[in-house]
C-alpha positions in Angstrom: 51.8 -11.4 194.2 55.1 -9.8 193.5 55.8 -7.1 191.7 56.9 -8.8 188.5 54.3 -10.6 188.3 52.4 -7.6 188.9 53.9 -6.5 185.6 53.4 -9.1 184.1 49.9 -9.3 184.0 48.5 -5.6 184.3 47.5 -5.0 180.6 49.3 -2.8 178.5 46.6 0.0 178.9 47.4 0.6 182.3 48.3 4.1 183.3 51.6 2.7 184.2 52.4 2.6 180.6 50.9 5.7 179.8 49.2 4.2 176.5 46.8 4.8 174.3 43.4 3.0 174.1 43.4 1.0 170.9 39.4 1.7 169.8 39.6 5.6 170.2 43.5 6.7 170.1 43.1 8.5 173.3 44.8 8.5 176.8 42.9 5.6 178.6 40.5 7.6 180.6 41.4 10.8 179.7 37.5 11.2 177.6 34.3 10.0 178.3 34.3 9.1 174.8 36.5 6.3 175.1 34.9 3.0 174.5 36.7 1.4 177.4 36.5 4.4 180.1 34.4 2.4 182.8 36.8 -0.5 182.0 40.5 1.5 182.3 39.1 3.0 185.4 38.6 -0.3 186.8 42.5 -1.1 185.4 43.6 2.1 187.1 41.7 1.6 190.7 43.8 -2.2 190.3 47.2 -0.8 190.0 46.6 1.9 192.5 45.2 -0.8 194.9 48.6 -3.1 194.7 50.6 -0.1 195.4 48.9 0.4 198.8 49.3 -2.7 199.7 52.9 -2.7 198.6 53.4 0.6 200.7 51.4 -1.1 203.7 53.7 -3.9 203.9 57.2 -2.0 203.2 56.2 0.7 205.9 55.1 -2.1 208.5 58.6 -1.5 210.5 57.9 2.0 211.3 55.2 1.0 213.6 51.2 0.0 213.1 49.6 4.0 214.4 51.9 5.9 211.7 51.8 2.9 209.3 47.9 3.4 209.1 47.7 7.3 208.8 50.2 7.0 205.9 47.8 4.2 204.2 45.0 6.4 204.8 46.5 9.2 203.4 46.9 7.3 200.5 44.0 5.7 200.1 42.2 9.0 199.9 45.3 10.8 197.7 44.3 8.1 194.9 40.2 8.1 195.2 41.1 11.7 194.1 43.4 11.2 191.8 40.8 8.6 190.1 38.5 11.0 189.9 40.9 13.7 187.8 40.3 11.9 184.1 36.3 13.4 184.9 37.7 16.6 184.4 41.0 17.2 183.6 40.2 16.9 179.6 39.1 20.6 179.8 42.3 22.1 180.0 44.9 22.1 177.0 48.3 22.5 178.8 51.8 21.2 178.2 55.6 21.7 179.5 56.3 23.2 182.8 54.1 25.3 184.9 55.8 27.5 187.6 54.6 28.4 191.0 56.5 30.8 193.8 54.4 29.5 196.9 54.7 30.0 200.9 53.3 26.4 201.8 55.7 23.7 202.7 55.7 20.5 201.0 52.6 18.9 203.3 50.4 21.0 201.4 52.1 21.2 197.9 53.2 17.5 197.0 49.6 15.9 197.6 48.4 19.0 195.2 51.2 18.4 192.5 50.5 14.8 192.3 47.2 14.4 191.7 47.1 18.1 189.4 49.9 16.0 187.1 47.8 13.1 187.0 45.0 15.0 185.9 47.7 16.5 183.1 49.6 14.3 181.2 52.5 16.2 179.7 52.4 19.3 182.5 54.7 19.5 185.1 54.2 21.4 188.2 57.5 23.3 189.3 57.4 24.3 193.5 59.6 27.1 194.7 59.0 27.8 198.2 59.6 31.3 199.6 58.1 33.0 202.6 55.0 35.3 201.3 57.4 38.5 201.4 60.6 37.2 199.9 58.1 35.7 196.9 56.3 39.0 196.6 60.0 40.7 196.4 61.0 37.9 194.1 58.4 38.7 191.2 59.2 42.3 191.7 62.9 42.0 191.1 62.2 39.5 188.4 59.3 41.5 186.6 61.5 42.5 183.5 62.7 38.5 182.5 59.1 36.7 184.8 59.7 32.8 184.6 56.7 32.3 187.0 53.2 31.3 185.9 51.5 31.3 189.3 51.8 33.0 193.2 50.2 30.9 195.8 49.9 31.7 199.3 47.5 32.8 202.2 47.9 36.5 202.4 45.3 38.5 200.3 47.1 41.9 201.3 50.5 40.4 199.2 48.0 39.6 196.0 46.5 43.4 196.9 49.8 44.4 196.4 51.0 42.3 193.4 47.7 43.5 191.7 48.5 47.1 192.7 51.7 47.1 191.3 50.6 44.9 187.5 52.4 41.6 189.0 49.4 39.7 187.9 47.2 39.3 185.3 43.2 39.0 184.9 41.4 35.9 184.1 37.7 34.4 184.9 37.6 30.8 186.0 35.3 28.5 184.7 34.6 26.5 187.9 30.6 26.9 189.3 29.8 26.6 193.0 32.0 29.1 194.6 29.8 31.6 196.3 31.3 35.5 196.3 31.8 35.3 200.0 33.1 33.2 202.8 32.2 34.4 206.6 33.0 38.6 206.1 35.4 38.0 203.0 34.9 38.0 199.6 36.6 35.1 197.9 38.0 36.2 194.9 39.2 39.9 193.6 36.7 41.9 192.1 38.4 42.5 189.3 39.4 38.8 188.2 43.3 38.8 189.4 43.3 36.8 191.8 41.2 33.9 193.0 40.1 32.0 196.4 40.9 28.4 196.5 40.5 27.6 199.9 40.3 29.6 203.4 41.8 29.5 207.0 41.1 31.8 210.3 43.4 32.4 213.3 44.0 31.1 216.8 45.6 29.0 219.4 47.1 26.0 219.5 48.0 23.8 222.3 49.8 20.3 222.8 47.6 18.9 225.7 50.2 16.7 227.0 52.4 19.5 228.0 49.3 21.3 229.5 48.5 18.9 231.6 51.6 17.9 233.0 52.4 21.8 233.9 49.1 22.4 235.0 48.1 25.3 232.6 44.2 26.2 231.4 42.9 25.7 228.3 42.5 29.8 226.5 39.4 31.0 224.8 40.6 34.1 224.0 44.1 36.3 222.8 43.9 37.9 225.9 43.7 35.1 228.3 47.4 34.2 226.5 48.6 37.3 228.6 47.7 35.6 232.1 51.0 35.1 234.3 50.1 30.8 234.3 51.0 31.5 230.4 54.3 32.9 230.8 57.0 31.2 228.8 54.7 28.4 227.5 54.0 30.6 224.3 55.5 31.0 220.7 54.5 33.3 217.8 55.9 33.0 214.1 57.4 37.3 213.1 54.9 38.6 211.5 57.9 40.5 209.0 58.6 36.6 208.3 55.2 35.0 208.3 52.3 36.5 206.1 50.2 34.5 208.4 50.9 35.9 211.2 50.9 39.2 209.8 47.2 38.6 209.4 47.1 37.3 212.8 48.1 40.6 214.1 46.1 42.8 211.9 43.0 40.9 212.4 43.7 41.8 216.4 44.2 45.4 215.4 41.5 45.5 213.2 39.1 43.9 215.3 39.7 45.4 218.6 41.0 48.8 217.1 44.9 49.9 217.4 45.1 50.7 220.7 43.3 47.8 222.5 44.9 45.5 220.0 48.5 45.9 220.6 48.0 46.1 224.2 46.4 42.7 223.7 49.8 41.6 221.4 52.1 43.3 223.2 50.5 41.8 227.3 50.7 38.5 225.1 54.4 38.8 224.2 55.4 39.6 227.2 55.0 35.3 227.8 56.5 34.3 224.5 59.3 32.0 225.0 60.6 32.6 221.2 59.3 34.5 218.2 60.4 32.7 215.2 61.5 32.9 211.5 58.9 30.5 209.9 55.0 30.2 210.6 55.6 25.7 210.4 58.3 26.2 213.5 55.3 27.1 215.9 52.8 24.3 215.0 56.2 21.5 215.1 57.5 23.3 218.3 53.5 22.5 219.9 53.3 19.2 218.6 56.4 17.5 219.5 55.8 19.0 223.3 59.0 22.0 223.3 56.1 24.5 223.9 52.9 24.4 224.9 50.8 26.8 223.2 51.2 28.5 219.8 49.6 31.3 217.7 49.0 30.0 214.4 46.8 29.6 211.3 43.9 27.0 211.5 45.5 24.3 209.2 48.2 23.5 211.3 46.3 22.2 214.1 43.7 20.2 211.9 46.7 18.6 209.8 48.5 17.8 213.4 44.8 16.1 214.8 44.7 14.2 211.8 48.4 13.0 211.9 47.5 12.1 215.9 49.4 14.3 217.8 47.5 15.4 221.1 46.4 19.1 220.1 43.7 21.3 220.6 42.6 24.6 218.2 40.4 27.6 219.6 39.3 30.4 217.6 38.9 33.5 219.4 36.3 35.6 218.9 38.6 38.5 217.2 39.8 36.5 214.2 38.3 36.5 210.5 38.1 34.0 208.2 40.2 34.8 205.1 40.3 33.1 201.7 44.0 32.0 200.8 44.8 32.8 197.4 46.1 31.5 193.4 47.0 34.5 191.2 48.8 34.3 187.4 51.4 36.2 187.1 52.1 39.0 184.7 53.7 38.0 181.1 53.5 34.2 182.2 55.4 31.8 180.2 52.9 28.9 180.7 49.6 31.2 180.6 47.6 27.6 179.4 49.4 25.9 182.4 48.7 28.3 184.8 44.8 28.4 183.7 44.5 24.6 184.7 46.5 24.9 187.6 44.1 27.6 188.7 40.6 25.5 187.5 42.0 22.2 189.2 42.2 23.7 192.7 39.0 25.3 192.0 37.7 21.9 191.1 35.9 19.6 193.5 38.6 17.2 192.7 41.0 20.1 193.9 38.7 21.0 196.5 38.2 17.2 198.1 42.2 17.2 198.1 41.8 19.8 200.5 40.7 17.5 203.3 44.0 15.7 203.2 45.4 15.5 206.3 48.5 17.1 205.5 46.5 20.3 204.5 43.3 20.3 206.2 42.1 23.7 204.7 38.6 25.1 204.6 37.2 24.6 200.6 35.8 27.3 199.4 32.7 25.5 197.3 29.7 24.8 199.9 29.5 21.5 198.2 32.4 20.2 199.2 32.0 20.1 203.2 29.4 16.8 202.2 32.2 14.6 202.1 34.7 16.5 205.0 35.4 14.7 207.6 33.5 14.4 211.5 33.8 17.6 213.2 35.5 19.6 210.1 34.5 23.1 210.9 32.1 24.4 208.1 32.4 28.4 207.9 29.5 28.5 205.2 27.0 26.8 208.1 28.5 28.1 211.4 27.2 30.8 212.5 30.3 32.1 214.4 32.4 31.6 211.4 29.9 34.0 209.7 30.4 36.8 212.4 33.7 37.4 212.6 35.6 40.4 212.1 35.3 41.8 208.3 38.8 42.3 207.2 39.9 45.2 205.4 42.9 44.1 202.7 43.2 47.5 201.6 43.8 48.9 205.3 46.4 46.0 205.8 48.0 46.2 202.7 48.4 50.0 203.2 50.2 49.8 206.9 51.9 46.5 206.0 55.7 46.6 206.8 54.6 49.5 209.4 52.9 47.1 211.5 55.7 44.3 210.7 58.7 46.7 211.6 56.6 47.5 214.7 56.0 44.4 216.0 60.0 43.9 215.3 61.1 46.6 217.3 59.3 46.6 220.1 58.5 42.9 220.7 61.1 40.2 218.4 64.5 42.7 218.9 63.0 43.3 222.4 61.8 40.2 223.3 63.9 39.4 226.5 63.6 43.1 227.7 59.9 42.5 227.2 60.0 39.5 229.1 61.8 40.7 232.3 59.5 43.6 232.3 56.4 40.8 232.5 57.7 39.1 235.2 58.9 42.1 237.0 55.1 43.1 236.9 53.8 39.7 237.7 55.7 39.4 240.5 54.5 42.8 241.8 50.9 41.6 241.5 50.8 38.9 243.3 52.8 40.5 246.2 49.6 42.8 246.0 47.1 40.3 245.6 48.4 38.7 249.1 49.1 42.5 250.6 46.7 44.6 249.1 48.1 48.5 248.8 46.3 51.1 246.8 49.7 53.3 246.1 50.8 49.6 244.6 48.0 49.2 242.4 48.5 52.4 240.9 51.8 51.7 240.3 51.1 48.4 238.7 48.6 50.1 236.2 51.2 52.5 235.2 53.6 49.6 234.7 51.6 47.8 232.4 50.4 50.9 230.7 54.1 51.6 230.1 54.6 48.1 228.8 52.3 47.8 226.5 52.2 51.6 224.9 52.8 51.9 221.1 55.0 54.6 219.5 52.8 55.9 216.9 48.8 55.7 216.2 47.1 54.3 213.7 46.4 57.4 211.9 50.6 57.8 211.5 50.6 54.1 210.9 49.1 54.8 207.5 50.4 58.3 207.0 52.2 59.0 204.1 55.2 60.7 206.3 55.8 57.2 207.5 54.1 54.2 205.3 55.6 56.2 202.6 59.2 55.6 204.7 58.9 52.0 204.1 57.5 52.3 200.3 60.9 51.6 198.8 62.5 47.9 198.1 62.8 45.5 201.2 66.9 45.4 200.3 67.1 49.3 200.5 66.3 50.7 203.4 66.1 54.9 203.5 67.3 57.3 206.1 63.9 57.4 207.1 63.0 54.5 208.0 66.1 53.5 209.7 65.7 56.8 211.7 62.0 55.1 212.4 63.1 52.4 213.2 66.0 53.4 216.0 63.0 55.6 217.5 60.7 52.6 218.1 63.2 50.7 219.4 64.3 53.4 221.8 60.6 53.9 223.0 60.0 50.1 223.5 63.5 49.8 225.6 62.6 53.2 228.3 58.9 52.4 228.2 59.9 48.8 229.3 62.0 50.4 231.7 60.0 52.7 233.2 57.8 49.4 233.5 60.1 47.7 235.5 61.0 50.4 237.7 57.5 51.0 238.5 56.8 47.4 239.5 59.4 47.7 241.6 57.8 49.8 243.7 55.2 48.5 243.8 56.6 45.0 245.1 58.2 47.2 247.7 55.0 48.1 249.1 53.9 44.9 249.0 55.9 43.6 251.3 
């Protein structure tokens, strides 16, 4: 059948035509009510059913494996989108609904297409910024706001919209969602803002690459700080990512400060690159440029389901951590935001979550009956349900302190940090094949060096210094420059010092 004909014959009730159905004067399947709702469904599943087909035979030159993930991708993308007319009549919303969002367009097109279906009339408008810059957006926007809706992963940034009346209250209407998933509380206590799905945080590896340079498989953040793992591993800035800045919180929080940035800072002492945005880690592991990466959950469950050859490990210091839909404040679509918000809280939203261009955890119990083999379930595993409780206040509190200190003493330092890793590696297995106790003590105190921290985490939440970095992200104070220049310092000599005391060590070593 061709596509005129295809025309041709689909009756004028088709969704294609966006009519209405003649008996009841309502959008075909857009009621229950309507006396030909079992019947336009039918019409609808039709239509939707030549389309595949169409799409499976235009896509057949880009070869049969990819071919048949995109028709399955699409093949579930319209059972969803079949299901909206059961519940999308709740909601009375019109025009254009706004959202600032973090996720790239994997996660956001499948969500905006079926949430439009659902909505006749409502169209979803996608700006994607980087948690921080959208978080300094609606801040330097407050006084003329032409957002509806935030949407991103990091609690702490909706802690600090809320704390700063960037958002406003409202209760959803969906049922199912329980108040907690693993440690974490889904939604804010006070209504402004809401769960709609969850991720935790780990490693990544492209098996491929593994094998062919030999390298183990890690369990946990610290095996990353091995010498086989030097220069096979990358890491998104936390200052850049708001999910790696849980990353790194979630270490400090769950092993404490001290132990936890010796654990970052022995880890990036074998990154190969730290970079601007979280997606450049998860497309660096997959296409084989580097073999492991530290990222959020979701990237290696969409890159399994897309085929590429990676593994995921959860460590056993991570947290499972609802990622987030707020309204804004003064919203100019404040109907449109409220669907937006009850259609990813939906099980139709919910299903969509499975898609294997988002692959996120729901956050109804419900839901995991139709997930697919091997999805991990965090309200039935009990190791999900153990993890480390996350603090938002804490992390909200120390926030660009513990971003500006990962900055200055690992990103800006990073090849400084590097030598002085291999400088001490070297020195260790020089003294693993001549053993020499004077050497040993050296080595300590060069990896001691390495990995010390310029303040503790009692200054880290200080008001003499978190109070230095309380001002806009576009004007930085004396102070915190002065900060700044003082880390930096301490990370350069103390890496020195490293390196000089390795040295010595290798001396005696040989």
């Amino acid at each position: 059948m061709d596509s005129a004909v295809a025309m041709k014959d689909e009756p004028r009730n088709c969704i294609r035509h966006h009519a209405l159905c003649g008996p009841c004067k309502l959008e075909i399947g857009r009621s229950p009510r309507c006396t030909i709702y079992k019947k336009d469904l039918l019409v609808l599943s039709k239509s939707y059913y030549y389309n595949l087909q169409q799409s499976w035979k235009t896509a057949d030159s880009i070869g049969g494996a990819k071919v048949q993930r995109i028709f399955n991708a699409r093949i579930f993308l319209s059972l969803v989108i079949l299901a909206l007319p059961l519940q999308a009549h709740a909601q009375n919303a019109s025009g254009k609904v706004s959202v600032v969002t973090s996720y790239a367009k994997d996660v956001t097109d499948p969500i905006k297409k079926a949430f439009e279906a659902a909505n006749p009339g409502v169209t979803l408008d996608v700006q994607n910024r980087n948690t921080n810059s959208g978080v300094k957006f609606l801040e330097e926007t407050k006084s003329n706001n032409q957002v509806d809706l935030f949407w991103a992963s990091a609690p702490d940034a909706f802690e600090a919209l809320k704390v700063k009346s960037l958002l406003q209250a409202y209760k959803p209407k969906a049922t199912g969602i329980p108040e907690k998933i693993g440690q974490f509380p889904i939604n804010d206590p006070a209504g402004y803002y809401f769960g709609f799905a969850a991720s935790g945080y780990g490693i990544m590896w492209n098996e491929r690459y593994t094998k062919a340079n030999k390298l183990p498989d890690p369990k946990e953040w610290s095996d990353l700080a091995a010498p086989a793992y030097f220069d096979h591993v990358s890491i998104a800035a936390p200052s850049r990512s708001g999910t790696t800045h849980l990353t790194i919180e979630t270490i400090l929080q769950g092993d404490g400060w001290e132990k936890g940035w010796t654990s970052i800072r022995s880890m990036a002492g074998n990154f190969r690159e730290v970079t601007e945005r979280s997606f450049g880690v998860p497309e660096a592991v997959n296409s084989g440029q580097i073999g492991y990466g530290i990222v959020i959950d979701f990237f290696a469950f969409s890159a399994q389901a897309s085929g590429f050859p990676v593994k995921f490990v959860y460590p056993s210091v991570t947290a499972i951590v609802p990622a987030n839909i707020g309204i804004v404040a003064n919203s100019p679509n404040k109907a449109g935001a409220e669907a937006f918000v009850e259609f990813l809280l939906s099980d139709a939203g919910q299903n969509l979550l499975f898609d294997p261009g988002i692959r996120r955890l729901p956050v109804n119990p419900s839901i995991y009956a139709k997930a697919p083999a091997g999805y991990p379930n965090p309200f039935t595993d009990p190791r999900l349900n153990s993890m480390v409780k996350f603090d938002v206040k804490k992390s909200e509190s120390r926030n660009d302190v513990v971003d500006t200190l990962f900055d200055q003493t690992i990103t800006f330092q990073l090849s400084d940090l590097k030598q002085t890793a291999k400088a001490i590696n070297d020195a260790a297995a020089a003294l693993a094949k001549k053993p020499n106790a004077n050497g040993e003590a050296l080595l300590k105190d060069a990896r001691r060096l390495m990995t010390a921290m310029p303040i503790s985490e009692e200054q880290a939440s200080s008001s003499e210094i978190a109070g230095a970095f309380s001002g806009a992200k576009n004007q930085k104070g004396a102070r915190q420059a002065e900060l700044e220049q003082q880390w930096a310092s301490f990370a350069k000599d103390h890496n020195a010092q490293a390196r000089a005391k390795a040295a010595e060590a290798l001396k005696l070593a040989k």
